[in-house]
C-alpha positions in Angstrom: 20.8 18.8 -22.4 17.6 16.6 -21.5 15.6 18.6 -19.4 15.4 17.2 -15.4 12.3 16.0 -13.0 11.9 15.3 -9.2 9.1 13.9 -8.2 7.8 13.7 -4.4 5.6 11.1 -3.7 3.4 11.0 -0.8 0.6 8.3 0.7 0.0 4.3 0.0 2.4 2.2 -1.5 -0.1 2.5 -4.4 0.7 5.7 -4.9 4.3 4.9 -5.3 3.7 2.7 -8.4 1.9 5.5 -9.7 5.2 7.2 -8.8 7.6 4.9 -10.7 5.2 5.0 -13.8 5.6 8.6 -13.5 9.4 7.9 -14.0 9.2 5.3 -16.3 6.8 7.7 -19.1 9.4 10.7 -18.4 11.9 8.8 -19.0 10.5 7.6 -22.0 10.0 11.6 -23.2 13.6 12.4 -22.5 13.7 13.6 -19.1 16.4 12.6 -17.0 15.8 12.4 -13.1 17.4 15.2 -11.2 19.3 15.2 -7.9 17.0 17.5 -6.2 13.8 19.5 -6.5 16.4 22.3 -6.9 17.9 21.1 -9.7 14.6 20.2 -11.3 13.0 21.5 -14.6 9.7 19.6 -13.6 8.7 19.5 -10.1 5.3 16.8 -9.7 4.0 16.2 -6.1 2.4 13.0 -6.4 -0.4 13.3 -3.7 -2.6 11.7 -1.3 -6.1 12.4 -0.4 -7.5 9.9 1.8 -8.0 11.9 5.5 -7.5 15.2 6.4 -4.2 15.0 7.8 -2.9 13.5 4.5 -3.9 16.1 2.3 -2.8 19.0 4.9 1.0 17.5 4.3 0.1 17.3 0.5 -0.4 21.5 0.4 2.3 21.4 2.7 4.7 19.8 0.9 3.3 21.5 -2.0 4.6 24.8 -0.9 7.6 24.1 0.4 8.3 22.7 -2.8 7.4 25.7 -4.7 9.7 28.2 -2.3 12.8 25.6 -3.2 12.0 25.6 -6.8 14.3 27.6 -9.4 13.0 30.3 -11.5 11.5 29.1 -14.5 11.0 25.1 -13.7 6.9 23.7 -13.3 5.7 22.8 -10.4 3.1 20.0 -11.2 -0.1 18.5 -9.1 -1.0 15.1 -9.2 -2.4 11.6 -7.6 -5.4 11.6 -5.3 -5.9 15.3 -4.1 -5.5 16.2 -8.4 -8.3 14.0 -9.1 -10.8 14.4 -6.4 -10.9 18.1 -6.3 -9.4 18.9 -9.5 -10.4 22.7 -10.3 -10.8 23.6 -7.3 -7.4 22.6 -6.3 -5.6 24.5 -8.9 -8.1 27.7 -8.3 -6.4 27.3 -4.2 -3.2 26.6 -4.9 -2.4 29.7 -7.6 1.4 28.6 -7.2 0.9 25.0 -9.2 2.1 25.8 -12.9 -0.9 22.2 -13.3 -3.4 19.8 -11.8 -3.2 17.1 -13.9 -5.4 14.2 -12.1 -4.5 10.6 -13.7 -6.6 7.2 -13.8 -9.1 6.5 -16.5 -11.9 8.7 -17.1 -15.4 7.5 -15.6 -17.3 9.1 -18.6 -16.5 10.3 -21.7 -14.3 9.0 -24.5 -11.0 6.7 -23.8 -8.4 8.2 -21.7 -6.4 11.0 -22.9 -2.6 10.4 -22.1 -0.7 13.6 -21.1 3.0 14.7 -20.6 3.2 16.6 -17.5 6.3 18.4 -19.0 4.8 19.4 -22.1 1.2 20.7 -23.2 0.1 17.9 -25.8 -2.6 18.9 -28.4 -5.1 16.7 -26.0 -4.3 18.9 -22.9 -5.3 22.2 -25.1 -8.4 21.3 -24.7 -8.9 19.3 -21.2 -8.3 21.4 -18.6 -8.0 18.4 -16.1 -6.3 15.7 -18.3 -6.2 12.3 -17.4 -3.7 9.4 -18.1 -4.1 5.7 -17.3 -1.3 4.7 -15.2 -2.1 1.3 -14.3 -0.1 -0.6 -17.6 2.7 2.1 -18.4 5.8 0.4 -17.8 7.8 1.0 -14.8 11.8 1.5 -14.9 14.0 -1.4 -13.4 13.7 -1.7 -9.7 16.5 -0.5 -7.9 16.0 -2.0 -4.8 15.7 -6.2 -4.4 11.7 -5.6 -3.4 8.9 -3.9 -5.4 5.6 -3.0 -5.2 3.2 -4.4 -8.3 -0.5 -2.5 -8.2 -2.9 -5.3 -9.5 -6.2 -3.4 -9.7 -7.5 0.2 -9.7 -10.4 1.5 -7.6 -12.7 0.0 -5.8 -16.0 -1.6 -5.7 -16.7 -1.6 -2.3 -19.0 1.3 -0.4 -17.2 1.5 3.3 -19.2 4.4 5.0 -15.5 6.8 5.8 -14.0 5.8 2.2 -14.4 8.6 0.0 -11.6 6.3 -3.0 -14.3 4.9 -5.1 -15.6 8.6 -5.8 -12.3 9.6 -7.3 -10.5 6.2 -8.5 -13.6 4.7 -9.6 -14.8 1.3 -9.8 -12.6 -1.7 -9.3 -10.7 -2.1 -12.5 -8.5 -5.1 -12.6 -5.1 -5.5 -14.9 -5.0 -8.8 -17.0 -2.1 -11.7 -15.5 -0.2 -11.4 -18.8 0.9 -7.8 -18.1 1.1 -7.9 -14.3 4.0 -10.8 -15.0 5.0 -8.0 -17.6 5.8 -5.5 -14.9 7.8 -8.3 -13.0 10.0 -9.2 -15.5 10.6 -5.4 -15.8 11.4 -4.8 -12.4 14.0 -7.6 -12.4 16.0 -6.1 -15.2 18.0 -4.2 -12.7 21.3 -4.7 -11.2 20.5 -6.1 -7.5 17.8 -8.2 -8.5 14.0 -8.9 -7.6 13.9 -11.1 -4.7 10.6 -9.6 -3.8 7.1 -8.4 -5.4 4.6 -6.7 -2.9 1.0 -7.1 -4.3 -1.0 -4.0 -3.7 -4.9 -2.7 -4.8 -7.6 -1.2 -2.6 -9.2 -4.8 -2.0 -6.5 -7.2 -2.8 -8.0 -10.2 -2.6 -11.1 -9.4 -5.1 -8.3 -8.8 -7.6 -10.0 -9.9 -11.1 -13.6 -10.4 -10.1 -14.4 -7.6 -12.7 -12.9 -9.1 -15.2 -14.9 -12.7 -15.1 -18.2 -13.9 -17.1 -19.8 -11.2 -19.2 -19.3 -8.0 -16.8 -19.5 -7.3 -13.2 -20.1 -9.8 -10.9 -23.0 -8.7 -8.5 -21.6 -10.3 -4.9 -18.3 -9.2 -4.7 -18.0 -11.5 -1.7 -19.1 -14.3 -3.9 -16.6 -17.0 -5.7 -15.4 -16.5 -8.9 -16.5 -19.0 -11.8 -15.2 -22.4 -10.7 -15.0 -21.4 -7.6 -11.6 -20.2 -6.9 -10.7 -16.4 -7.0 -8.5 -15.2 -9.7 -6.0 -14.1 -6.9 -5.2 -17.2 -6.0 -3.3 -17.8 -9.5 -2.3 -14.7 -9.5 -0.2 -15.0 -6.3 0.6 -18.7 -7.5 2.3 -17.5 -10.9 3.7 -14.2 -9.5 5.3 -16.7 -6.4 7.0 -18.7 -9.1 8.9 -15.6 -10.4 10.6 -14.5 -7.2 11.3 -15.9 -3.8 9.0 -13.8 -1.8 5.3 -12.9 -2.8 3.5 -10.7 -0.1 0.0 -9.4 -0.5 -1.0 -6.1 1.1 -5.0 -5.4 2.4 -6.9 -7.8 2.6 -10.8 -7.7 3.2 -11.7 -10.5 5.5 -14.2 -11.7 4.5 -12.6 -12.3 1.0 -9.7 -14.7 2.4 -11.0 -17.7 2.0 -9.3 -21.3 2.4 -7.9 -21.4 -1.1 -6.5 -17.9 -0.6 -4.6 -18.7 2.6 -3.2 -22.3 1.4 -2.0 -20.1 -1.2 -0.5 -17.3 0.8 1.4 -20.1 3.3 2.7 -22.0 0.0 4.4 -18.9 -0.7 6.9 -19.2 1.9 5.8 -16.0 3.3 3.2 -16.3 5.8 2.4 -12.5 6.1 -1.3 -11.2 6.4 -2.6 -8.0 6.2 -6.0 -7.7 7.3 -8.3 -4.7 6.8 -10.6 -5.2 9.8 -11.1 -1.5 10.9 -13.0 -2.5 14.5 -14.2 -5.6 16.0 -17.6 -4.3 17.2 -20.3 -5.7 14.6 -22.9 -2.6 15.5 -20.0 -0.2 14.7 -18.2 -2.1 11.9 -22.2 -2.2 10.3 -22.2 1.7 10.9 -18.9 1.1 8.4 -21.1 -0.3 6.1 -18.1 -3.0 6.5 -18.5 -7.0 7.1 -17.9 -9.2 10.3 -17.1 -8.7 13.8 -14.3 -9.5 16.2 -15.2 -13.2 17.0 -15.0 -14.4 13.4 -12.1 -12.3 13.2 -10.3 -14.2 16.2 -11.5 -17.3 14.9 -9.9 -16.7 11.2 -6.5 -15.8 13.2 -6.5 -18.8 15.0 -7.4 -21.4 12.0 -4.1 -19.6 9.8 -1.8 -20.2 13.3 -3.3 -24.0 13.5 -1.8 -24.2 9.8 1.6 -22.0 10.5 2.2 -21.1 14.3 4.5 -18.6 13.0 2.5 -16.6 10.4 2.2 -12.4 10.6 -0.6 -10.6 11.0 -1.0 -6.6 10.5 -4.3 -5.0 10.5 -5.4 -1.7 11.3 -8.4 0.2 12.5 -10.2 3.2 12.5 -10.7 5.1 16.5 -13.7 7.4 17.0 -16.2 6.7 14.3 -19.5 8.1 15.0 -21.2 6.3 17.1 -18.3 4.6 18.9 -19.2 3.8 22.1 -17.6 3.2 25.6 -18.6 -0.8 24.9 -17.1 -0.4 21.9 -13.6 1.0 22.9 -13.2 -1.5 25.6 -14.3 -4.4 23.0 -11.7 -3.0 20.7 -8.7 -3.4 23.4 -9.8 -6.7 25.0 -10.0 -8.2 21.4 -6.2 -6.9 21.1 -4.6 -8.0 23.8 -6.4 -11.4 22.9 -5.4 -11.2 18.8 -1.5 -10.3 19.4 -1.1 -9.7 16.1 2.1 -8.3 15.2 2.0 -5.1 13.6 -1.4 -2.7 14.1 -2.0 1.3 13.0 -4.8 2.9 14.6 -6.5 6.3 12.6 -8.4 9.0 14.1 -11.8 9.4 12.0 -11.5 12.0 9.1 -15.3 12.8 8.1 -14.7 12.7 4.4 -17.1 15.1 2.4 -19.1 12.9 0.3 -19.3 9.8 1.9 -22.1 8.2 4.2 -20.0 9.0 7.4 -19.6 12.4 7.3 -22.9 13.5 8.5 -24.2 11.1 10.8 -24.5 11.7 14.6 -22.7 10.9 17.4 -19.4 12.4 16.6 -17.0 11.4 18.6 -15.2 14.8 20.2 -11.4 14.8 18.8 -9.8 14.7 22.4 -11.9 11.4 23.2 -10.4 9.8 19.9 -6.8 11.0 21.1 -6.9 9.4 24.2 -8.7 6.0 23.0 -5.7 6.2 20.5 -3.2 6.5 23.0 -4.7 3.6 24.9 -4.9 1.5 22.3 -1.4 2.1 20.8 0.2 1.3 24.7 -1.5 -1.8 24.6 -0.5 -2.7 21.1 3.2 -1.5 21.5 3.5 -3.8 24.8 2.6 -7.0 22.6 5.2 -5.6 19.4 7.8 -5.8 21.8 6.9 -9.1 23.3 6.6 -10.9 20.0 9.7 -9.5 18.8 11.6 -10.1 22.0 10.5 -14.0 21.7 12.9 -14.2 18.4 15.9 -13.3 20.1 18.5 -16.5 19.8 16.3 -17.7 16.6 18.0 -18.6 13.3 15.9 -16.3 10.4 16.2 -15.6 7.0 16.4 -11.8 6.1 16.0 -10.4 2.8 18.8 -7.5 2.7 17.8 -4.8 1.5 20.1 -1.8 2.1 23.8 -2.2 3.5 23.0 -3.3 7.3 19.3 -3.3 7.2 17.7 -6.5 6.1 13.9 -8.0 6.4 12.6 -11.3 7.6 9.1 -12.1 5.8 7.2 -10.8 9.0 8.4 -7.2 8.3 6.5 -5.8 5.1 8.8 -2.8 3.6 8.2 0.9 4.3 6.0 -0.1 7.1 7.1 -2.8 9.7 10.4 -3.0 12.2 13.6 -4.0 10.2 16.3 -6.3 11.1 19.7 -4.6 12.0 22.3 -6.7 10.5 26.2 -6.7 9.7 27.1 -4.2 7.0 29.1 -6.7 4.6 25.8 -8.4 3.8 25.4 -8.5 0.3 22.4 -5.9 -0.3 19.9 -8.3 -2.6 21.0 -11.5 -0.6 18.7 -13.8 1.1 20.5 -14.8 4.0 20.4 -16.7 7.7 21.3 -14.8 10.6 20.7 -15.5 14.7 18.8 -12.5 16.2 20.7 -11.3 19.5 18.4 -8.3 20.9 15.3 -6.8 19.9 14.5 -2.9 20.2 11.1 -2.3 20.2 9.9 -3.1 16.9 13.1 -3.6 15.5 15.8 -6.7 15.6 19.4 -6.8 15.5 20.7 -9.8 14.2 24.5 -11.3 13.2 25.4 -13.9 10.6 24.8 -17.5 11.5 28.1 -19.4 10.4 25.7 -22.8 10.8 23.9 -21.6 7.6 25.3 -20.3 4.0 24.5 -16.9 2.1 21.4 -18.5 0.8 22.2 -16.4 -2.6 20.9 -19.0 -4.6 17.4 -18.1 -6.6 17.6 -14.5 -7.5 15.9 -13.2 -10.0 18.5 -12.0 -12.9 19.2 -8.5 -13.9 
């Protein structure tokens, strides 16, 4: 009998394509996925690394994992924790059978590919093996959505992002096998209605790969002056109904970039801003400040009044003053955008933010937190509460749970909807009541099933 594996994913949508190529190369290798850790041969927690309290549920998870484990199966380390601390992590956590980081090596020759089930010759003789995730193929989704990871690392130097030290520089994937991995997804049962386009700075997706090696500005054009993105999103868009594009660095959207996003059909942005003060936001090492911000907002709603916006931003980096808090909340009550997650600073060994002065004491961040979430939570519920009695389309996704293209999956509100929707189905329903951040909606007998258009299994 083929032996079984769980895997627990935690973190980024990025981390759960790492997840399904995980599957999709055990698969391969004869595993079969089990019904529960319990039941498991092969146990791999699939961690995340980026603050603190992100890699305290990693260990967390980690152990709990290895008390529900039976006798005999291997309990296996991997994703961002594995490759930023790497021996270290194993020597702390004596109860992982392996650390086995994965992305391509930074030095050295070309990557060496490892089964985390079994010990290849390679692995006899790398104590830390790495495997390039970023073109294995990925089994057929089982839900109507997906998410596609475009690019690996990142070339950017944001003073509290410790991801380029461990993922590396940006490395982008060629078109040809991105479309690839669509046409995979699709080959399941339901469907692929929609692909979720996701790397740690979206929109400079294939700037690595143009003229003769990397391109010095990263904030400049590509050759011919239009981003490689931008047909990226265009040929990805002619493959499935909805294409949505997750973090975006500001000042990388650029006109061609938005024309492209609203000729998609899914006006749906998500902006990395982080603050709105320009002193602070230079602290960041980041670009821009909240007037250009406001002003970007406002061209994309001159274009499409009813375009989404989620962005989110980082409360009590050193330095952050008074002026700046109170900046921060006026420039959200005057944004409304529609989804926003505010983060307490993590000083991350390593990176430029960790030692610099002016910490900002934890209980100040909690309660600038706490006012800015009120204030944001208020203008949620207003914006959702101005759909009741509209006519939407919602993607369904499970049986009574369905998504218009202002809620991104795994992350926004939902729409409650009748239960006989077909799951897959993109269909028009009138929205009736709104509960906080999520909508209840029933059919619209005005409108059909809108089934047309699906992707085929």
């Amino acid at each position: 009998m083929a032996e079984q594996f769980w895997i627990e994913t935690l973190g980024c949508p990025k981390n759960q394509v790492d997840s399904d190529k995980l599957v999709g190369s055990l698969v391969a290798d004869g595993y079969r996925a089990a019904t529960s850790a319990e039941d498991a041969d092969l146990v791999v927690v699939n961690t995340c690394a980026f603050i603190e309290a992100a890699r305290q549920e990693s260990i967390d998870t980690v152990l709990a994992l290895d008390d529900q484990r039976r006798d005999g199966s291997r309990l296996v380390v991997t994703g961002c924790m594995a490759e930023r601390y790497g021996d270290e992590l194993a020597d702390a956590l004596p109860e992982v059978d392996l650390v086995a980081p994965f992305g391509v090596q930074l030095t050295g020759p070309a990557p060496v590919p490892v089964s985390l089930g079994r010990k290849s010759a390679a692995e006899e003789t790398s104590p830390l093996p790495t495997f390039d995730l970023l073109n294995l193929p990925r089994p057929a989704s089982t839900a109507p959505w997906a998410y596609v990871k475009v690019a690996e690392g990142c070339d950017r130097h944001c003073g509290f992002c410790a991801i380029p030290s461990f993922r590396g520089k940006q490395r982008s994937r060629t078109g040809e096998s991105i479309v690839a991995e669509v046409g995979q997804l699709a080959a399941g049962g339901v469907g692929l209605r929609e692909v979720v386009l996701v790397a740690q700075d979206l929109s400079s997706y294939g700037l690595d790969r143009t003229g003769d090696g990397r391109l010095g500005d990263i904030d400049g054009p590509a050759p011919g002056g239009r981003r490689p993105i931008v047909d990226l999103v265009r040929t990805v868009s002619s493959q499935v109904d909805w294409t949505r594009l997750l973090y975006l660095y500001p000042s990388t959207l650029d006109d061609a970039l938005v024309e492209t996003i609203l000729s998609t059909g899914v006006p749906y942005f998500d902006l990395s801003l982080q603050h709105v003060s320009r002193p602070l936001l230079k602290r960041m090492r980041r670009w821009g400040e909240g007037e250009r911000f406001l002003d970007r907002i406002a061209s994309i709603r001159a274009a499409e009044p009813a375009a989404a916006f989620r962005s989110n931003f980082i409360v009590g980096y050193p330095g952050e003053t008074e002026e700046d808090h109170d900046l921060l909340l006026k420039w959200i009550a005057e944004a409304e955008l529609d989804w926003v997650g505010f983060f307490p600073f993590s000083p991350e060994a390593g990176t430029y933010a960790a030692d610099l002065e002016d910490q900002v004491a934890r209980e100040l961040m909690v309660e600038r937190i706490d006012e800015c979430t009120e204030l944001q939570d208020a203008i949620t519920a207003r914006r959702r509460e101005a759909l009741i009695g509209e006519t939407v389309e919602v993607l369904v996704d499970a049986p009574g749970e369905g998504r218009t293209y202002r809620e991104a999956p795994e992350i926004d509100g939902i729409v409650n909807i009748p239960a006989n929707l077909e799951v897959g189905s993109l269909v028009k329903v009138r929205v009736v009541d709104a509960d906080g951040p999520d909508l209840v909606a029933v059919e619209d007998a005005t409108h059909g099933s809108g089934v047309d258009g699906r992707v085929p299994a």
